[in-house]
LOZA-724723 format. One record per residue (C-alpha): z, x, y; residue in one letter. Coordinates in steps of 0.5 Angstrom, whole numbers, plus 2048, in hexadecimal, padded with zeros to 3 digits. Each point is the difference from the previous one (the first is absolute). Example, Ala and Ser with C-alpha at 12.3 -4.5 7.8 and 13.67 -1.06 7.14 Angstrom:
REM LOZA-724723
8108197F7A/7FE802807S/
This chain:
REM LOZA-724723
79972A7DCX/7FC804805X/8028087FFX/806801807X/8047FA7FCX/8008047F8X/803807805X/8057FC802X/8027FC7FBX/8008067FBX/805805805X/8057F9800X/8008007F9X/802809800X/8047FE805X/8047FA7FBX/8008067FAX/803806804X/8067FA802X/8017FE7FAX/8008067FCX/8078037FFX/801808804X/8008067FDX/8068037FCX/803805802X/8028077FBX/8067FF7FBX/805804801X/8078017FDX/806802803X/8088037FDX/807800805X/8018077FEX/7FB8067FDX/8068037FCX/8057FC7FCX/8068027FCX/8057FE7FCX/8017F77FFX/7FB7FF807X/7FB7FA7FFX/7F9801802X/7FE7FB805X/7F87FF802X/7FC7FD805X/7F97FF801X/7FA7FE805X/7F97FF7FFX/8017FB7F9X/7FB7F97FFX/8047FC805X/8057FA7FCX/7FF8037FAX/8048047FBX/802808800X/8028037FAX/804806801X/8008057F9X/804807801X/7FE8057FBX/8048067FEX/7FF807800X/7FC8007F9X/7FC7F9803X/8037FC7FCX/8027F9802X/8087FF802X/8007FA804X/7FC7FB803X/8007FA805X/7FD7FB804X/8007FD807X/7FA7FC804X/7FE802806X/8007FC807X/7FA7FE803X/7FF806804X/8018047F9X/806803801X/8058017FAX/8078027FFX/8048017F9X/808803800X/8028027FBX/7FB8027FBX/8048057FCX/806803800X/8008087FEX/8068017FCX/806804800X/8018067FAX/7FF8007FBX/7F87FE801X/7FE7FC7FBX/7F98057FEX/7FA7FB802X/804800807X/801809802X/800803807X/7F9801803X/7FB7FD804X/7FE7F87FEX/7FA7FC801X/8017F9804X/7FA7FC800X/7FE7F9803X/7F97FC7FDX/7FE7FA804X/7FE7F87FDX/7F9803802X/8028067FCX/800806806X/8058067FFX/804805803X/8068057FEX/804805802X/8048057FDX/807801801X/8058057FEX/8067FF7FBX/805804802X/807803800X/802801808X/803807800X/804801806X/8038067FDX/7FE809801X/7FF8057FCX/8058047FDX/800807802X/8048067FCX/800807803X/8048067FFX/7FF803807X/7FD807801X/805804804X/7FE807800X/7F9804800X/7FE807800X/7FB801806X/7F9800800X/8017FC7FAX/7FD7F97FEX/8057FB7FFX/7FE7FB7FAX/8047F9801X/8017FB7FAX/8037F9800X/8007FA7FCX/7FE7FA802X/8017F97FCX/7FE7F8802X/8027FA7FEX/7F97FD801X/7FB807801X/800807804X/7FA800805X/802806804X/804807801X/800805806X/804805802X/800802806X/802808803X/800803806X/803807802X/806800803X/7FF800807X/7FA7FD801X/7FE7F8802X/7FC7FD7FBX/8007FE7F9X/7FB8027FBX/7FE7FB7FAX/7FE8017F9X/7FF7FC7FAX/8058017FBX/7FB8007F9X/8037FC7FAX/8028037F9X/8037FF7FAX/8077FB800X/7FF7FD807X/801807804X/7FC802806X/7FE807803X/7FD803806X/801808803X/802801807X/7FB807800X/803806802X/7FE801807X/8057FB802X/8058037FCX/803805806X/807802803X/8007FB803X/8017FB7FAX/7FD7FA7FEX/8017F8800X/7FE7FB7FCX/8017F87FDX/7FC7FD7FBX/7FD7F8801X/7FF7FC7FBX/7FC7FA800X/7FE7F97FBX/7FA7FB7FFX/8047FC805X/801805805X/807801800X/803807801X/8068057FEX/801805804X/8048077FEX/805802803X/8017F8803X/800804807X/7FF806803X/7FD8067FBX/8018057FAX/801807803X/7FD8077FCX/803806803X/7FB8067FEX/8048067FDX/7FC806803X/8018067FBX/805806800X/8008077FFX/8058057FEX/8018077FFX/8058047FDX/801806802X/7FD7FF808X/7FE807800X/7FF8057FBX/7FB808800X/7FA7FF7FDX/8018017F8X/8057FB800X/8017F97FDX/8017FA803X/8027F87FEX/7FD7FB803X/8007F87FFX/7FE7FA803X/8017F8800X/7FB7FA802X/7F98037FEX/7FB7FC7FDX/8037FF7F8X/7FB8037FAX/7FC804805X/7FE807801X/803804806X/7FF807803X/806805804X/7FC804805X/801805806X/7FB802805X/800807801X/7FC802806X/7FB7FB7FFX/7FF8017F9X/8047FB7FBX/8048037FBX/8027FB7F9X/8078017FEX/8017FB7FBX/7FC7FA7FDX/8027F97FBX/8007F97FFX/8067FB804X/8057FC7FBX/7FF7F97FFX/806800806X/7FB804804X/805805800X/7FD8097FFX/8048067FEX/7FE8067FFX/802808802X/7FA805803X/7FF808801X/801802807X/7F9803802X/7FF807804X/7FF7FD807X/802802807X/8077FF801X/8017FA804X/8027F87FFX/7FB7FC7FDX/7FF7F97FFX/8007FE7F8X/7FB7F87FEX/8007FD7FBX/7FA7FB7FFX/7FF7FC7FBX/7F97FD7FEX/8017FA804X/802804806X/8077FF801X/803807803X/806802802X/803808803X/8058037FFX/801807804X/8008067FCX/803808803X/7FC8067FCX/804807801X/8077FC801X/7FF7FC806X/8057FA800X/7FC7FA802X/8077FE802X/803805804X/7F7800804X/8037F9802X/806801801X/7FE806805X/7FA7FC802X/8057FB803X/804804803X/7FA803804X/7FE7F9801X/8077FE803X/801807804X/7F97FF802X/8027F9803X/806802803X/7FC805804X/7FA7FC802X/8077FB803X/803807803X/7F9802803X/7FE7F8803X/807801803X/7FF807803X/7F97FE802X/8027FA804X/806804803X/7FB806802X/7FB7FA802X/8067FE805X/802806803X/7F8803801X/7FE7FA803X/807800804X/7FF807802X/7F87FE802X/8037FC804X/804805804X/7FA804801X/7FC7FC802X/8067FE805X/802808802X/7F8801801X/7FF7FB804X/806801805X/7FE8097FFX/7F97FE803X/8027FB805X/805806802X/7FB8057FEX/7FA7FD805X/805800805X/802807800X/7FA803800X/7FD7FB805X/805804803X/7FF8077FFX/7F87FF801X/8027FE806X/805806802X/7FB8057FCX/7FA7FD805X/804802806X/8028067FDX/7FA8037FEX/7FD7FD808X/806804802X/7FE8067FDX/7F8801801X/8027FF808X/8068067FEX/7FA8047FDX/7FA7FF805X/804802805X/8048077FCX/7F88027FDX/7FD7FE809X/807806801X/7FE8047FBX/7F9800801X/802802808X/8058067FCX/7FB8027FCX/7FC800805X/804806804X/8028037FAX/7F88017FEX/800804807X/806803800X/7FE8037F9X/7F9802803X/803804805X/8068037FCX/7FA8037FAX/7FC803806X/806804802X/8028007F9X/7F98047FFX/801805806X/8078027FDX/7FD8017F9X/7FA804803X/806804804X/8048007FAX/7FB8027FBX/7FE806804X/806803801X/8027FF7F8X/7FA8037FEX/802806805X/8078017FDX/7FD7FF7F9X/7FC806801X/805804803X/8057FE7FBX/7FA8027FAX/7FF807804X/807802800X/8027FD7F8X/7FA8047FFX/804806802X/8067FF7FEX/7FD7FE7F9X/7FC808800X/808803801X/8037FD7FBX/7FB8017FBX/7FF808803X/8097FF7FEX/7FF7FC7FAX/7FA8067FDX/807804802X/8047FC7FCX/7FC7FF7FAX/7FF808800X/807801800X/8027FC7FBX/7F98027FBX/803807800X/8077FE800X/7FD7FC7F9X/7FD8067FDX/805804801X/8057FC7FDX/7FB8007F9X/7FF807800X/809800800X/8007FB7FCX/7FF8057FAX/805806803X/8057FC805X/8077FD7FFX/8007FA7FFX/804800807X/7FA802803X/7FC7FB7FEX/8057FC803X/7FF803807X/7F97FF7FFX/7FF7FA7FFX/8057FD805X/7FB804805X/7FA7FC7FDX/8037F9801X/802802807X/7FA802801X/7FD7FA7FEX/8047FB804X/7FE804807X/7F97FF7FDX/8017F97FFX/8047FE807X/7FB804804X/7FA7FC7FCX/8047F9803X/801802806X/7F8802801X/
């Protein structure tokens, strides 16, 4: 045989062992209806992947790997298997080589291959946690809430939340609820989230087999936050005295002071712990400061504050608000007065711009009028006039004219008068001199006369005053007076 024909015929003889050669086997596998079974289920298996036309072994082993069942069934030529009803799980009591938990099914081949799978004894639970709470009702503000529930399960409890929020807000906060002793579960609701305002909640329980319990069943639990209080009494006293005081809904078991602020420095009037109720009493010494109405807090070590208004030097707290809002609604009273007056104001002064404006326009138009008018006749009035005056001044210049001529020729005669007249006075002048002059020597020649007479007539009455009557001193100087008078109206005739 030559060498083509011993490639040929060993190529036909591989290809008549891959034909008759069997195909390759798939993997086992074995498959159950239901990953969980409870109470009186059967298991029921399937496979694929088996030594074709030959026998499959089901075994099923329990938790502890014991074997509690087995069966067999044979495989179709293509190596699948079905097998129902390989075990029953029973119903309580269970016996104790078939408890709750996971089980082992198994399948072996006729070539000996296998393959399992875990499937789960158990009891189907469809019933939600148990939840027991006393709901929180009231909190002192600021104050951290601690929430408390029992919860219980007939199978196991998973979780628990509590869910918060402030009054007012949208969301929710979620916090898990620590485990404890006997089955109780606790969470804080911190106290930033305790206000005024208040606080809601409700508690979520949960099981292994995600059943729920909610409380309350809908809606929610509300805290209504206490805020502190303080009273004092007497509300106002003069430095010296003693005042009460107490207050409610402060932190239990915790320190406090009761202070008041004194331009700025803070003055300590008492101190001491909270009741285990969160109340505080005491009595305090009313300080020497000024006379005025303070604000009293009380703050404890967790900050809980409340106030209260305190009089030094007997202001009456009551009688200052009672004042304050009487002010306050006399106040109120006359702003309305006041907006009522202004709008009336408002009213009548803009009325009364818009007369104004109304007389003053029509006063001007009247007003342009007139004195168009005037300056018209004041114009022709004052032409009038300058005419009038050019012709009186041209007059007067010609009459001034006359006059100067006339009053040349009046001086010059004047002059010659005065000349004639002055002369002829100088001459009567003298001759009037020259004759007073004579006359004047005569009368004082008679006046010498005269005085002679009347010296002598003196002496003679001293020489006599000593020997003469006194009728003759009588006579003599009656002689002397006259003599004297003759003197006298002869001096004012001269």
């Amino acid at each position: 045989m030559n060498k083509p024909t011993k490639i040929i015929t060993t190529i036909l003889a591989l290809i008549l062992i891959l034909a008759v050669a069997p195909a390759a086997q798939a993997a086992l596998t074995v498959n159950t209806d239901k990953d969980k079974y409870q109470y009186g289920e059967w298991i029921n298996v399937s496979g694929t992947g088996a030594a074709p036309n030959l026998p499959v072994t089901i075994q099923v082993l329990n938790p502890t790997g014991t074997l509690v069942a087995q069966r067999t069934t044979t495989a179709d030529s293509q190596g699948t298997f079905t097998l129902a009803n390989v075990m029953k799980f029973p119903t309580p009591p269970l016996p104790a080589h078939l408890p709750l938990g996971n089980y082992t099914v198994k399948a072996i081949d006729g070539q000996g291959n296998t393959a399992q799978k875990t499937i789960q004894f158990t009891v189907l639970d469809t019933t939600p946690p148990t939840i027991t709470h006393t709901p929180v009702t009231t909190a002192n503000i600021n104050t951290a809430v601690t929430i408390t529930a029992t919860v219980t399960d007939n199978v196991a409890v998973q979780t628990v939340t509590l869910n918060y929020r402030t009054v007012g807000t949208a969301a929710f906060t979620s916090v898990a609820m620590t485990p404890g002793v006997g089955n109780t579960y606790t969470a804080t609701i911190p106290a930033t989230a305790v206000t005024t305002a208040g606080v809601e909640y409700y508690i979520v329980a949960t099981d292994t087999s995600n059943n729920q319990a909610r409380v309350p069943t809908t809606g929610t639990y509300t805290i209504t936050v206490l805020v502190a209080t303080l009273n004092i009494a007497p509300t106002h006293a003069a430095p010296g005295a003693s005042a009460s005081y107490s207050g409610t809904n402060f932190t239990p078991n915790t320190k406090y002071t009761l202070t008041i602020d004194w331009s700025g420095i803070t003055v300590t009037l008492d101190s001491g712990t909270a009741t285990a109720a969160g109340t505080i009493s005491g009595t305090f010494k009313v300080p020497a400061v000024q006379s005025q109405v303070y604000t009293v807090v009380a703050r404890d070590e967790a900050g809980i504050t409340a106030t209260a208004k305190f009089g030094v030097e007997q202001v009456s707290t009551t009688e200052l608000a009672t004042k304050i809002d009487a002010l306050s609604t006399q106040l109120t009273n006359v702003e309305k007065n006041l907006s009522t007056k202004m709008d009336t104001i408002q009213t009548a002064i803009t009325k009364a711009i818009t007369d104004a404006q109304t007389a003053i326009t029509a006063a001007i138009s009247s007003a342009q009028t007139d004195i168009k008018a005037a300056i018209t006749a004041s114009q022709k009035a004052v032409t009038d006039a300058i005419a009038a005056s050019q012709k009186a001044v041209t007059d007067a210049i010609a009459a001034l004219s006359a006059d100067i001529k006339s009053v040349g020729d009046s001086v010059k005669a004047a002059q010659t008068d005065i000349k004639s007249a002055v002369s002829t006075a100088q001459k009567a002048v003298t001759d009037a001199i020259t004759s007073a002059q004579t006359t004047l020597a005569g009368s004082i020649s008679t006046l010498r006369s005269s005085i002679n007479t009347l010296t002598d007539t003196v002496n003679n009455i001293n020489t006599g005053v000593a020997t003469s009557s006194t009728f003759t001193l009588i006579v003599a100087a009656l002689v002397v007076i006259t003599l004297v008078i003759e003197i006298v109206i002869l001096v004012r005739r001269r």
